[in-house]
mmCIF file of the C-alpha atoms, coordinates in Angstrom:
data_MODEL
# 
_entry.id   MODEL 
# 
loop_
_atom_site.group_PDB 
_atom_site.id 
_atom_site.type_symbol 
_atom_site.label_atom_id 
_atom_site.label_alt_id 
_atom_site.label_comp_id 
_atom_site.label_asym_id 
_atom_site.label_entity_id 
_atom_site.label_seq_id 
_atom_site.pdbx_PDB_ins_code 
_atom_site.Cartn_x 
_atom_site.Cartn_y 
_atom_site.Cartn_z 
_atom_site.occupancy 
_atom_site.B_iso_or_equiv 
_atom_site.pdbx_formal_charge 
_atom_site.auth_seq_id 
_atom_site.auth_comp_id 
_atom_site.auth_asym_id 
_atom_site.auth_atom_id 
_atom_site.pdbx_PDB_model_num 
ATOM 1   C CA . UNK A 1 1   ? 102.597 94.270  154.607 1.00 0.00 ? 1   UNK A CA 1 
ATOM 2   C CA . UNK A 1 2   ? 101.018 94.201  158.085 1.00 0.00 ? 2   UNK A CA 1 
ATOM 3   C CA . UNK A 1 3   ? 97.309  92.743  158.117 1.00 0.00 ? 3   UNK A CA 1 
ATOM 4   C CA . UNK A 1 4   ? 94.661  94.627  160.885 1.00 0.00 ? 4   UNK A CA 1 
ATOM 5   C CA . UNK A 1 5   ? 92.979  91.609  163.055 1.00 0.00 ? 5   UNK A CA 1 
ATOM 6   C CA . UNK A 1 6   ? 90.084  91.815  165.323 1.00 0.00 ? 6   UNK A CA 1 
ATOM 7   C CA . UNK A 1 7   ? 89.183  89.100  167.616 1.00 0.00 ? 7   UNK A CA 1 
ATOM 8   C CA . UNK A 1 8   ? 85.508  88.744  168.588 1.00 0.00 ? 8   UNK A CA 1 
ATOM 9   C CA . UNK A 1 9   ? 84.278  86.463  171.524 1.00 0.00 ? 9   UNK A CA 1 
ATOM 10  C CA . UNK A 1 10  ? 82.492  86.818  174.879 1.00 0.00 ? 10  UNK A CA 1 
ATOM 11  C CA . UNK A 1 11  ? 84.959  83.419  175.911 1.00 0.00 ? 11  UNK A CA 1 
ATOM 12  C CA . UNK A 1 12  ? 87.819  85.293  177.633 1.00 0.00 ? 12  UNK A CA 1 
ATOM 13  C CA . UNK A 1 13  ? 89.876  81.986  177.345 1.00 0.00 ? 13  UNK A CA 1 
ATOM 14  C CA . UNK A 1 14  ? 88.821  81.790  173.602 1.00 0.00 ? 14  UNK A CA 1 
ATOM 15  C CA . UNK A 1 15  ? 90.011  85.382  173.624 1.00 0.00 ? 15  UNK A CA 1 
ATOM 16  C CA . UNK A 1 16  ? 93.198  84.824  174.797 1.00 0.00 ? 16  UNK A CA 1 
ATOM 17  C CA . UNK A 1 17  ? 94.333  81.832  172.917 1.00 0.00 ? 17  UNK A CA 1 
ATOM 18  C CA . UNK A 1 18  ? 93.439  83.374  169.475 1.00 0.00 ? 18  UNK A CA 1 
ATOM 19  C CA . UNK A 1 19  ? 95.410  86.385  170.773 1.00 0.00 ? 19  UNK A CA 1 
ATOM 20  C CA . UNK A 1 20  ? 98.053  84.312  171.530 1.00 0.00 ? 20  UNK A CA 1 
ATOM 21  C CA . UNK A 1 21  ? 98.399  82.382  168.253 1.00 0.00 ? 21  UNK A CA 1 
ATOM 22  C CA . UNK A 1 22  ? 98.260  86.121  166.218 1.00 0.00 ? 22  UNK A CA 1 
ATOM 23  C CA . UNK A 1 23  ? 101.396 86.510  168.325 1.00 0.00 ? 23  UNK A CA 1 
ATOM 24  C CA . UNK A 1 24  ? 103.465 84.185  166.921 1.00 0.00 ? 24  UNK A CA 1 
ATOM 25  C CA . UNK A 1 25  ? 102.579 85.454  162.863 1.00 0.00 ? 25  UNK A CA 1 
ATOM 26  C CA . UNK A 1 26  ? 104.642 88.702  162.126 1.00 0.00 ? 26  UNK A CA 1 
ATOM 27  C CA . UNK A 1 27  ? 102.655 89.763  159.369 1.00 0.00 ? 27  UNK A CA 1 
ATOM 28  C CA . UNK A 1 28  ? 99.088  89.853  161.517 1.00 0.00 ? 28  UNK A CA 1 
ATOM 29  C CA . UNK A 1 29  ? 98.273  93.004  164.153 1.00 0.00 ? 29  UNK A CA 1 
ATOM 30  C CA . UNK A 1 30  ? 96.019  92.650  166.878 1.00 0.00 ? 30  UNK A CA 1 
ATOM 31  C CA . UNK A 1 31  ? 94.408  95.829  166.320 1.00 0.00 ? 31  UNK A CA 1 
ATOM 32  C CA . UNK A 1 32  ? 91.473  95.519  168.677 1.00 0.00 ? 32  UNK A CA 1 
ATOM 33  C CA . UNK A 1 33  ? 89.371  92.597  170.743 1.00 0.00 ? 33  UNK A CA 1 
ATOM 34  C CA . UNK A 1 34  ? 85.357  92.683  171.434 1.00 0.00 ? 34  UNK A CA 1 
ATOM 35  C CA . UNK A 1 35  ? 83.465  90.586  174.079 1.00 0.00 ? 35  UNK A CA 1 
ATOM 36  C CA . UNK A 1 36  ? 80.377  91.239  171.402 1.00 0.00 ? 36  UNK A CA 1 
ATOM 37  C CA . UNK A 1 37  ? 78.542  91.876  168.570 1.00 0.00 ? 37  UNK A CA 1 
ATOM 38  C CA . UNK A 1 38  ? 77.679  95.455  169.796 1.00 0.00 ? 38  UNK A CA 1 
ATOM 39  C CA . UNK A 1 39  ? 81.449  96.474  170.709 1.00 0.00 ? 39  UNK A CA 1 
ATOM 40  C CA . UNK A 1 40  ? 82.977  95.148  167.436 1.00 0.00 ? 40  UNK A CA 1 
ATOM 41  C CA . UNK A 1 41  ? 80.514  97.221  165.684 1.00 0.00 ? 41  UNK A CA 1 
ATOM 42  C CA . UNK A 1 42  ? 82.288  100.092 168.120 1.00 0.00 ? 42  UNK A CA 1 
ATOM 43  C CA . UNK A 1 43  ? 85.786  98.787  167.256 1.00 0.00 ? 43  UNK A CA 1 
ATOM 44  C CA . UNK A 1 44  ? 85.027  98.629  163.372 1.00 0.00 ? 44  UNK A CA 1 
ATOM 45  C CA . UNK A 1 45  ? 83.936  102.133 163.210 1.00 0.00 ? 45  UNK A CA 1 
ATOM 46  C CA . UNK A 1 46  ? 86.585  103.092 165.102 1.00 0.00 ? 46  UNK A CA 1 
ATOM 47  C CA . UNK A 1 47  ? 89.488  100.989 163.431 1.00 0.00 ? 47  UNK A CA 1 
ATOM 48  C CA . UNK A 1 48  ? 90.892  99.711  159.685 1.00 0.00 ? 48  UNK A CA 1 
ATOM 49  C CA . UNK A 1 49  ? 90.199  96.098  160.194 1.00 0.00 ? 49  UNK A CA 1 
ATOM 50  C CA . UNK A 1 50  ? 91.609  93.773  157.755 1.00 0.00 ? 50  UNK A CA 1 
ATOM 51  C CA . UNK A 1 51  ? 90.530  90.748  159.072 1.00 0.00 ? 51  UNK A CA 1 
ATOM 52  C CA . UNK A 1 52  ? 88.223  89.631  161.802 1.00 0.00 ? 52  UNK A CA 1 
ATOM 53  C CA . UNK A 1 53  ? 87.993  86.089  164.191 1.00 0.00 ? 53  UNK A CA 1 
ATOM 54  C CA . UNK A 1 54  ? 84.574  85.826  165.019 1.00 0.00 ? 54  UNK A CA 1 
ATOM 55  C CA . UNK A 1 55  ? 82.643  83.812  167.414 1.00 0.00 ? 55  UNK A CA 1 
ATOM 56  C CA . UNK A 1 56  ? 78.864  82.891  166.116 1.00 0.00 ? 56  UNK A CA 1 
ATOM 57  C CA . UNK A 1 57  ? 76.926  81.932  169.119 1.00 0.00 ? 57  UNK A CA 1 
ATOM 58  C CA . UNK A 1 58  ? 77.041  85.052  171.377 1.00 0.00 ? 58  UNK A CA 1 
ATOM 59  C CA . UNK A 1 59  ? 74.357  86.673  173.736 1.00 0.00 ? 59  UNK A CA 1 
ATOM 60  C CA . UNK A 1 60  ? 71.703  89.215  171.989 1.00 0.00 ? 60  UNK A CA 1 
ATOM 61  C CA . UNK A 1 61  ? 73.385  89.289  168.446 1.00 0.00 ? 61  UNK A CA 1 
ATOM 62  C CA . UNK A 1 62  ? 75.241  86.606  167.152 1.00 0.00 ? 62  UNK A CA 1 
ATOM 63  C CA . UNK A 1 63  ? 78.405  86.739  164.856 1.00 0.00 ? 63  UNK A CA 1 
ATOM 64  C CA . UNK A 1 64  ? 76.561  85.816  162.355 1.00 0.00 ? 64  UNK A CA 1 
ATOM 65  C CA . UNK A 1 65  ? 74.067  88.304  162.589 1.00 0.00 ? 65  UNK A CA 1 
ATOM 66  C CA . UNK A 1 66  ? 76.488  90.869  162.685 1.00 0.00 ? 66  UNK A CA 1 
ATOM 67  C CA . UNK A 1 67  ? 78.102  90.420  159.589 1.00 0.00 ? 67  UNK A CA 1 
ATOM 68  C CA . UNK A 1 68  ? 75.095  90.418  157.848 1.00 0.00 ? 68  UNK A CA 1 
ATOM 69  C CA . UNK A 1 69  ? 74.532  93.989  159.322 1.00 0.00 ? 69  UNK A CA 1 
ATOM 70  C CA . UNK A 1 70  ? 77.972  95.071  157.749 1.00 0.00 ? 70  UNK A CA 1 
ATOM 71  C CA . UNK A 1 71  ? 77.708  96.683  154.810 1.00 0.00 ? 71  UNK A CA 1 
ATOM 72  C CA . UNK A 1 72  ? 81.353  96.837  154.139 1.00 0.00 ? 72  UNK A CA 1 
ATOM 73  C CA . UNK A 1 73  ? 82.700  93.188  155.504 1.00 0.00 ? 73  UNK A CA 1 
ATOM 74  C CA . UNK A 1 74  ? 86.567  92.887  156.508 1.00 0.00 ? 74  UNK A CA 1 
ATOM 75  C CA . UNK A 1 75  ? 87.555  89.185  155.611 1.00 0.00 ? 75  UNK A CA 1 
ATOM 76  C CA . UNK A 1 76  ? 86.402  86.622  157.836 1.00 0.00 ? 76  UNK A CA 1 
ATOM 77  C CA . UNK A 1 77  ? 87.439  83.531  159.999 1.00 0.00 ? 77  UNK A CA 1 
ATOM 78  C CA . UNK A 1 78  ? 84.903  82.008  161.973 1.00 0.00 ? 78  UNK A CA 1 
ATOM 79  C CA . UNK A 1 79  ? 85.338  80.283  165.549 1.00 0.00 ? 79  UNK A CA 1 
ATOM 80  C CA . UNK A 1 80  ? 82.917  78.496  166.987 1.00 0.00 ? 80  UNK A CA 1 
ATOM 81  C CA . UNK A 1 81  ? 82.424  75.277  169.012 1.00 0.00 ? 81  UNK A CA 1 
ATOM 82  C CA . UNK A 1 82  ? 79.722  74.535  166.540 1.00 0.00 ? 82  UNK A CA 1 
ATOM 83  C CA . UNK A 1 83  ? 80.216  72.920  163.635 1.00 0.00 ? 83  UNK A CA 1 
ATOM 84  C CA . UNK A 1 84  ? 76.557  73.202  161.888 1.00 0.00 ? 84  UNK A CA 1 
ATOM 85  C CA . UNK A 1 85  ? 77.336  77.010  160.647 1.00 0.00 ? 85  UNK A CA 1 
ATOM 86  C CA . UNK A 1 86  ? 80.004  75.873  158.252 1.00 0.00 ? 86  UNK A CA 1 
ATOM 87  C CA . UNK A 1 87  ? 77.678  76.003  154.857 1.00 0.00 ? 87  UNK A CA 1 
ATOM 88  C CA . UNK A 1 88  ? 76.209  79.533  156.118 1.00 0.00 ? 88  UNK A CA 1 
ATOM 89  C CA . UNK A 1 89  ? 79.551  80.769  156.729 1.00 0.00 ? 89  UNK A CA 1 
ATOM 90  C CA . UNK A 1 90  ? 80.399  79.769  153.457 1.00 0.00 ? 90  UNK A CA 1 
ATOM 91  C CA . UNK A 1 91  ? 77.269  82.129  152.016 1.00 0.00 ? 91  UNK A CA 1 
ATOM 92  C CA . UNK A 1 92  ? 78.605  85.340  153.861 1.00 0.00 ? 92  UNK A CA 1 
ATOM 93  C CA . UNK A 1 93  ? 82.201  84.600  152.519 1.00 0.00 ? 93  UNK A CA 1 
ATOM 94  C CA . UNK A 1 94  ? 84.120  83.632  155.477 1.00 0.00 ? 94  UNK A CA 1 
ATOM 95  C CA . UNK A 1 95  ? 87.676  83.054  154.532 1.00 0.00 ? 95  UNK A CA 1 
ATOM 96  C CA . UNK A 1 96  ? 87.576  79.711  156.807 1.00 0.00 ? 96  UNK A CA 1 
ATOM 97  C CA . UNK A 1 97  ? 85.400  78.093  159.859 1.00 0.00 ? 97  UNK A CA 1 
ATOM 98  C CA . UNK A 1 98  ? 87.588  77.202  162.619 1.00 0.00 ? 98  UNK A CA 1 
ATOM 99  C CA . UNK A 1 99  ? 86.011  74.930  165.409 1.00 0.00 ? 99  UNK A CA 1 
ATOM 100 C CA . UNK A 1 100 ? 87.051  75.599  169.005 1.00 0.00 ? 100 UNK A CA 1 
ATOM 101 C CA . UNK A 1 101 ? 89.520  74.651  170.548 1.00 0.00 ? 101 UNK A CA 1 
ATOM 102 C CA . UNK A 1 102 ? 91.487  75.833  167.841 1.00 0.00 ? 102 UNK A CA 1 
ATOM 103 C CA . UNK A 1 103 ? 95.341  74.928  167.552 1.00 0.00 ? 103 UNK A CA 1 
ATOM 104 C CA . UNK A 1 104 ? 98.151  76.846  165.847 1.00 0.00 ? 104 UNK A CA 1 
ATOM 105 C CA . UNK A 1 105 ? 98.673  74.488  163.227 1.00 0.00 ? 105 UNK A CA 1 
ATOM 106 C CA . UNK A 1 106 ? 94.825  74.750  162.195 1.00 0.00 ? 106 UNK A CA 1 
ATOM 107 C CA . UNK A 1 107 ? 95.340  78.543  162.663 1.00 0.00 ? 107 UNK A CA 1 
ATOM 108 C CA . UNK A 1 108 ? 97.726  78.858  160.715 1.00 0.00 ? 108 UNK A CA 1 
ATOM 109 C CA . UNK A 1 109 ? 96.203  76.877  157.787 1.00 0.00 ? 109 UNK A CA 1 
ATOM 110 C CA . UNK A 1 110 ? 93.603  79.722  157.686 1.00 0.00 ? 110 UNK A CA 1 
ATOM 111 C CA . UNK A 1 111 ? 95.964  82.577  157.702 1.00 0.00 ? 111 UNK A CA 1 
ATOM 112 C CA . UNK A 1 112 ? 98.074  81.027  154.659 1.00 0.00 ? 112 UNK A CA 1 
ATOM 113 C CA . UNK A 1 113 ? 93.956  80.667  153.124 1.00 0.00 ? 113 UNK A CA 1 
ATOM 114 C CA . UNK A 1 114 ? 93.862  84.088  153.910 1.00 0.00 ? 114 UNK A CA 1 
ATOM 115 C CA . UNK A 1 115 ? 97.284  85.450  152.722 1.00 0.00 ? 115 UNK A CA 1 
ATOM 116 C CA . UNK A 1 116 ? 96.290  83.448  149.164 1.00 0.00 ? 116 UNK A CA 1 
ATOM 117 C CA . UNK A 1 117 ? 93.080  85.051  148.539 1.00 0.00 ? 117 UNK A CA 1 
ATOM 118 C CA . UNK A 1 118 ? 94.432  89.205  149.579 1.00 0.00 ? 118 UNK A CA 1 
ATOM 119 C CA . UNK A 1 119 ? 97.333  87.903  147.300 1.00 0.00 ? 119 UNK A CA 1 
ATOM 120 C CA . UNK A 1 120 ? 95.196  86.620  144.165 1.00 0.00 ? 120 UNK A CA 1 
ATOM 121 C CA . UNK A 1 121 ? 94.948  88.457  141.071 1.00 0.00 ? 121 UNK A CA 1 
ATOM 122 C CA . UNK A 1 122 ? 90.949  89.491  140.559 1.00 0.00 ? 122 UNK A CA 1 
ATOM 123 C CA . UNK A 1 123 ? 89.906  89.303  137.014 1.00 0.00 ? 123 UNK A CA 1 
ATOM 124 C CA . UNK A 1 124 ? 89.105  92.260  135.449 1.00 0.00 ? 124 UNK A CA 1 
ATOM 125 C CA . UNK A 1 125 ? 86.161  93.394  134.570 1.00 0.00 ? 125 UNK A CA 1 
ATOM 126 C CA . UNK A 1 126 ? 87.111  93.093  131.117 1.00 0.00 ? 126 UNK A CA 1 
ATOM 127 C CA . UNK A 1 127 ? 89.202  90.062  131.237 1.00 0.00 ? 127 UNK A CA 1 
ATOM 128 C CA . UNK A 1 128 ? 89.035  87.554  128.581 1.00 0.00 ? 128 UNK A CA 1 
ATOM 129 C CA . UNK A 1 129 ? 89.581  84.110  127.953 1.00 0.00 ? 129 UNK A CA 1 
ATOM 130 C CA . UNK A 1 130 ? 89.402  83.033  123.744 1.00 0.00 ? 130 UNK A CA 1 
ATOM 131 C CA . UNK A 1 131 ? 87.999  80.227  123.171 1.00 0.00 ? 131 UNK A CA 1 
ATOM 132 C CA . UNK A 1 132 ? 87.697  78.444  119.178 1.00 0.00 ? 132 UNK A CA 1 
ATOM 133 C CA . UNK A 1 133 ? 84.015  77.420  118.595 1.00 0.00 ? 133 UNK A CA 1 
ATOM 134 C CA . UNK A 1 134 ? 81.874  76.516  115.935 1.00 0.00 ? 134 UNK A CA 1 
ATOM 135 C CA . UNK A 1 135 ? 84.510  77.730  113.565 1.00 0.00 ? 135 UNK A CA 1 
ATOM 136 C CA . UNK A 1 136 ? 84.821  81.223  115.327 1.00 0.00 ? 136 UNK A CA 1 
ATOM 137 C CA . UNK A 1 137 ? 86.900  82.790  117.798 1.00 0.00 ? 137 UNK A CA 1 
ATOM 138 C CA . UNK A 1 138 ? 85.519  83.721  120.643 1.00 0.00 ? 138 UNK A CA 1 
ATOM 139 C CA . UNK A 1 139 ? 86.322  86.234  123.846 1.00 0.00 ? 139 UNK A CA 1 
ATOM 140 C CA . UNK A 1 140 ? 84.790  85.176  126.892 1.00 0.00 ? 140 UNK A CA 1 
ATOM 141 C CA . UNK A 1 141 ? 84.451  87.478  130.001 1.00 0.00 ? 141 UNK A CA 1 
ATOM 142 C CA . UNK A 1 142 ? 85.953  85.178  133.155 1.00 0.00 ? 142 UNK A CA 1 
ATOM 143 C CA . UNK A 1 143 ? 83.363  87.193  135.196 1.00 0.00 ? 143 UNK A CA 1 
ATOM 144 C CA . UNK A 1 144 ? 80.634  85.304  133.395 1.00 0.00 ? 144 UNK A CA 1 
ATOM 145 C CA . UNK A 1 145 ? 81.856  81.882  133.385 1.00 0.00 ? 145 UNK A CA 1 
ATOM 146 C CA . UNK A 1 146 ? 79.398  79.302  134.986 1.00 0.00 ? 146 UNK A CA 1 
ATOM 147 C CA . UNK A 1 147 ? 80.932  76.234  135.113 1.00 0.00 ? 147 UNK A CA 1 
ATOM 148 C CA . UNK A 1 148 ? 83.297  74.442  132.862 1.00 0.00 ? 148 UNK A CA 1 
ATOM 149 C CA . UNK A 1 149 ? 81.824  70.181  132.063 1.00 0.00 ? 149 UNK A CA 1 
ATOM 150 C CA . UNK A 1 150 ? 85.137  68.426  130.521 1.00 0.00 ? 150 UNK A CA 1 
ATOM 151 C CA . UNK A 1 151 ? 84.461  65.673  127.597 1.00 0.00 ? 151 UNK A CA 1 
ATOM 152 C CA . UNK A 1 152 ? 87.437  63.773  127.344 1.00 0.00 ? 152 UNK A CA 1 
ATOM 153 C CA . UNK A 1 153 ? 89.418  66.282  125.131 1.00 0.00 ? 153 UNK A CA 1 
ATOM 154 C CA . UNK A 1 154 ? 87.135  68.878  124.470 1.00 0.00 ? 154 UNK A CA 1 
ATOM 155 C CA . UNK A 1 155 ? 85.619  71.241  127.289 1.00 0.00 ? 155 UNK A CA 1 
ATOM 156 C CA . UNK A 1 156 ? 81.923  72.905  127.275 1.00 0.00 ? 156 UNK A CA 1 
ATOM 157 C CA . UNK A 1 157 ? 82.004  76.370  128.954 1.00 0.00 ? 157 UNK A CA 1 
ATOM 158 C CA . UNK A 1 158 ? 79.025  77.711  130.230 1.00 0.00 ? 158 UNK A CA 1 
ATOM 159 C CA . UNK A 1 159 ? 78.012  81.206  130.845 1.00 0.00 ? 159 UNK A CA 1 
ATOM 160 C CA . UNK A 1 160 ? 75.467  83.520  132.215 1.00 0.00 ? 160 UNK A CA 1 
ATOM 161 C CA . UNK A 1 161 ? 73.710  84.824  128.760 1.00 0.00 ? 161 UNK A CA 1 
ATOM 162 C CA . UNK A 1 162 ? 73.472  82.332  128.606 1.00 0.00 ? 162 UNK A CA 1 
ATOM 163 C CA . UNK A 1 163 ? 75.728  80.399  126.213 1.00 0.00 ? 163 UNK A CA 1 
ATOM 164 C CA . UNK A 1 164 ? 77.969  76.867  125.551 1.00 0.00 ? 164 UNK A CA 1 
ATOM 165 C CA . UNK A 1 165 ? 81.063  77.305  123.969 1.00 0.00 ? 165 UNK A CA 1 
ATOM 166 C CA . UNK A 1 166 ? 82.811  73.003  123.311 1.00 0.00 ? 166 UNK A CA 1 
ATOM 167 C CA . UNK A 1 167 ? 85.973  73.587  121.845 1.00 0.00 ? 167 UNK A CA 1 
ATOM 168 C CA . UNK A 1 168 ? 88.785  71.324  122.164 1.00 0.00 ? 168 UNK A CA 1 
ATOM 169 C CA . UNK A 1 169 ? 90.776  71.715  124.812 1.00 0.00 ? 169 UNK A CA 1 
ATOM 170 C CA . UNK A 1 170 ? 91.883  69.462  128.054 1.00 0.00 ? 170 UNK A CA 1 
ATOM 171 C CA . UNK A 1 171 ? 90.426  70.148  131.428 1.00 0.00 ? 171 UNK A CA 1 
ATOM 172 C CA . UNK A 1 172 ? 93.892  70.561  133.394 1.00 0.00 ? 172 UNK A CA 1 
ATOM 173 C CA . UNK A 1 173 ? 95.011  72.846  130.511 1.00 0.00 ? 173 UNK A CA 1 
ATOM 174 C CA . UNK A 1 174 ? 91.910  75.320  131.548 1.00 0.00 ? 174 UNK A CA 1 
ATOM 175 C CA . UNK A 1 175 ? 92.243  74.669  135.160 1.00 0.00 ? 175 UNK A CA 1 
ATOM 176 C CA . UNK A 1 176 ? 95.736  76.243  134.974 1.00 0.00 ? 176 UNK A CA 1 
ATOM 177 C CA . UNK A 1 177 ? 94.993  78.848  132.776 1.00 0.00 ? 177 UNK A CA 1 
ATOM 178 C CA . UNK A 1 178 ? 91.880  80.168  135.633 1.00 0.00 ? 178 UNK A CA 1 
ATOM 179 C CA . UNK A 1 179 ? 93.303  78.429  138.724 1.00 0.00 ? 179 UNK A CA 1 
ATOM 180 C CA . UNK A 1 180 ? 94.527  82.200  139.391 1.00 0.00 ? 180 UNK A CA 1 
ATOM 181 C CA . UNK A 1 181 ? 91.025  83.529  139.008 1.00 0.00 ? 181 UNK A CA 1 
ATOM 182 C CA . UNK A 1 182 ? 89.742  81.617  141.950 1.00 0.00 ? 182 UNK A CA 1 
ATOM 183 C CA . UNK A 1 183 ? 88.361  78.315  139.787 1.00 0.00 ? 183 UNK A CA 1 
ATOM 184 C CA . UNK A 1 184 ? 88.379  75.048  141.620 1.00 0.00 ? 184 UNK A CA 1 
ATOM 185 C CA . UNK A 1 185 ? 88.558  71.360  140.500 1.00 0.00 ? 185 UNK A CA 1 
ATOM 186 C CA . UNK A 1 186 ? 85.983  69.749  142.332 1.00 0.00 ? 186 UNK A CA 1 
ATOM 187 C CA . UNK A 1 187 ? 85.654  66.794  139.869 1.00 0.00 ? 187 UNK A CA 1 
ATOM 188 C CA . UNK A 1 188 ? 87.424  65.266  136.816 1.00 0.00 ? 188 UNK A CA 1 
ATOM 189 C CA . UNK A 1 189 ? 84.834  66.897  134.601 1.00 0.00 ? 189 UNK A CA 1 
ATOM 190 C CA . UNK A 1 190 ? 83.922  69.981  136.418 1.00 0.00 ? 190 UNK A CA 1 
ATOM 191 C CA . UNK A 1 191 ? 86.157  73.625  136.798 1.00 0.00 ? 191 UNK A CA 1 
ATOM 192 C CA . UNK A 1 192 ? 83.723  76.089  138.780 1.00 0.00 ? 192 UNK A CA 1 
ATOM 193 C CA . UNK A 1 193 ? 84.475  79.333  139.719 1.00 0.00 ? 193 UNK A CA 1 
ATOM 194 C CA . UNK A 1 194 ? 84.481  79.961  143.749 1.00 0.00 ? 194 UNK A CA 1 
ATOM 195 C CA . UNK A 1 195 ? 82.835  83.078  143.818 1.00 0.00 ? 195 UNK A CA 1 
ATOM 196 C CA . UNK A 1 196 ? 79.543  81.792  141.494 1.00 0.00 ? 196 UNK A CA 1 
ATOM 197 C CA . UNK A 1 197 ? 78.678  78.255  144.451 1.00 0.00 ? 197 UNK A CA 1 
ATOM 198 C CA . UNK A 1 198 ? 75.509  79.255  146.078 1.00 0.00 ? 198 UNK A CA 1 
ATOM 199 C CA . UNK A 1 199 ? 75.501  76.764  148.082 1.00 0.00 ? 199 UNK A CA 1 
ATOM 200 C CA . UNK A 1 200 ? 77.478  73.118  148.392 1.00 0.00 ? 200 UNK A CA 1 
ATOM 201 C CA . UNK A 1 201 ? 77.277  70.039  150.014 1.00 0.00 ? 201 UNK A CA 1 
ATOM 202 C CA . UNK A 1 202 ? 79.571  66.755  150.641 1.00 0.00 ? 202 UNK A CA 1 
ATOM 203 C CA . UNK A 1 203 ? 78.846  65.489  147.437 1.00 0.00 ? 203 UNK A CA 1 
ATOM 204 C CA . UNK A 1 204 ? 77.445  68.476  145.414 1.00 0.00 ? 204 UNK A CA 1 
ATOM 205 C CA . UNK A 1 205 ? 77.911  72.368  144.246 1.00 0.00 ? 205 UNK A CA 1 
ATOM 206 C CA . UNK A 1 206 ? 75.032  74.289  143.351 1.00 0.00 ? 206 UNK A CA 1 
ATOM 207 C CA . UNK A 1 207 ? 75.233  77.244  140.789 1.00 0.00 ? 207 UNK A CA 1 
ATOM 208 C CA . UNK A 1 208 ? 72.424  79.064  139.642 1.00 0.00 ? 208 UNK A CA 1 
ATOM 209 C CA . UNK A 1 209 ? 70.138  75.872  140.351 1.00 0.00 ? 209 UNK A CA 1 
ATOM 210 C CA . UNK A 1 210 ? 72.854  73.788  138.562 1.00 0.00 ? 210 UNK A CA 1 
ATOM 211 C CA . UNK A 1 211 ? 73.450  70.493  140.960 1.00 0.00 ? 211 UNK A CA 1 
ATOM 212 C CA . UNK A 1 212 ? 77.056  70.044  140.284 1.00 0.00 ? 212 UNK A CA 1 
ATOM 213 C CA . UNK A 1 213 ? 78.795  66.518  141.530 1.00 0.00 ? 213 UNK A CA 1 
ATOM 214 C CA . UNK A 1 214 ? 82.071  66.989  144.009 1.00 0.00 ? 214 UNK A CA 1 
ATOM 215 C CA . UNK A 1 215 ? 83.876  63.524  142.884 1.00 0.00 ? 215 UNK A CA 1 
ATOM 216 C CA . UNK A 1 216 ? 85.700  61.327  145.611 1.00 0.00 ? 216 UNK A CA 1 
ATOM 217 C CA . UNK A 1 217 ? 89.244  61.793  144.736 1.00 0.00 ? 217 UNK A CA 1 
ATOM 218 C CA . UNK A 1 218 ? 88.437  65.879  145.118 1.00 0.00 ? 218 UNK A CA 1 
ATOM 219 C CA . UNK A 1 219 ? 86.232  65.827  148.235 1.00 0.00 ? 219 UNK A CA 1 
ATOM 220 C CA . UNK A 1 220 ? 89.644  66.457  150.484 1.00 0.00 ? 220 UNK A CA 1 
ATOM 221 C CA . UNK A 1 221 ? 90.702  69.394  148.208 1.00 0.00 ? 221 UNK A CA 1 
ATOM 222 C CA . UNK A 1 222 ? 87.455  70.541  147.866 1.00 0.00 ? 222 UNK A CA 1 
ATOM 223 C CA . UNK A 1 223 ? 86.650  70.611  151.049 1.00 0.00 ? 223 UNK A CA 1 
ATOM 224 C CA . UNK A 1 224 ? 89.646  72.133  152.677 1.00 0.00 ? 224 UNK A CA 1 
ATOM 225 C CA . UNK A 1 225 ? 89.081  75.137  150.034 1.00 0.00 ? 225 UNK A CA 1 
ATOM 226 C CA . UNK A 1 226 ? 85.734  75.711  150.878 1.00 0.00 ? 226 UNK A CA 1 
ATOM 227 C CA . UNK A 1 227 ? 86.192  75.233  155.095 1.00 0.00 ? 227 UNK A CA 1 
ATOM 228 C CA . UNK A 1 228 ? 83.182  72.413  155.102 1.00 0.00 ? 228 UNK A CA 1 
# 
């Protein structure tokens, strides 16, 4: 399968150097390239985009701005000499933040972040995970999972009714079993589903108001995952 890429900057040398790494991946197509905000908006009217490279600090209206004005978003990579945009990248779902000058090797790191996400299984709307509580069995929707707090062998799963569910079970037994959903480890005792962070720092997740710890040993992982 052949992947549609647009590269957005008003940095003709930027410009050419993405264009030049998207050479060397067979699976990526430069489809289209915009010197702005205004003629990628041209280009993704015109054009199936599949994925986008886009500068943030441009004249008039910035990358950022412009994806906010999307109301159907190809993924993203952002490239930018500045580094302070990574956590609002993060809120607009960019697939990664790349910081100019960007090399092939760092390129490529975000195209194989890119290839896993178009190639991970979604859960259903309807998909379950069963969990033994309180002397009943119960089917939890992976859509509605909060955050998962381990306690040595027995796990507490939170959700947005909202409920806890302990039952026991190990964490790294439930991290494989949603690993494929898009959960992360960011800590011994936390499993939190990507797509549920509102917003994250060095040290800590938040979800829904929930201050969640990122522990040292995971910081690297987490990190990497989550293009800080």
């Amino acid at each position: 399968m052949t992947f549609e890429c647009l590269i957005v900057d008003d940095e003709p040398l930027a410009l050419k150097v993405l264009a030049r790494h998207l050479e060397k991946i067979q699976d990526l197509h430069l489809k289209a390239t915009a010197g702005n905000a205004f003629e990628a908006m041209e280009k993704l009217n015109r054009y199936k985009i599949d994925l986008i490279f886009l500068d943030i600090d441009m004249p008039e209206l910035t990358g950022m701005d412009l994806v906010k004005s999307l109301r159907h978003k190809p993924h993203l990579i952002f490239t930018t000499a500045f580094r302070e945009y990574a956590a609002e990248a993060f809120e607009v779902d960019a697939v990664d933040y790349l910081v100019k000058p960007v090399s092939f090797p760092r390129f490529l790191k975000a195209v194989e972040k890119f290839r896993s996400l178009v190639n991970k299984p979604e859960p259903e709307e309807d998909a379950m995970i069963r969990i033994r509580a309180d002397r009943q069995t119960h089917n939890i929707a992976i859509r509605s999972i909060l955050y998962i707090e381990g306690l040595k062998d027995y796990i507490k799963v939170y959700d947005d009714r909202p409920e806890v569910y302990i039952t026991h079970k190990t964490m790294s037994a439930m991290e494989k079993q949603l690993q494929p959903y898009g959960f992360i480890r960011c800590h011994k005792s936390w499993l939190v589903p990507v797509n549920r962070i509102n917003s994250f720092s060095g040290e800590f997740l938040i979800i829904e108001n929930k201050q969640i710890p990122i522990g040292k040993s995971y910081r690297k992982s987490v990190s990497g995952y989550l293009s800080a």
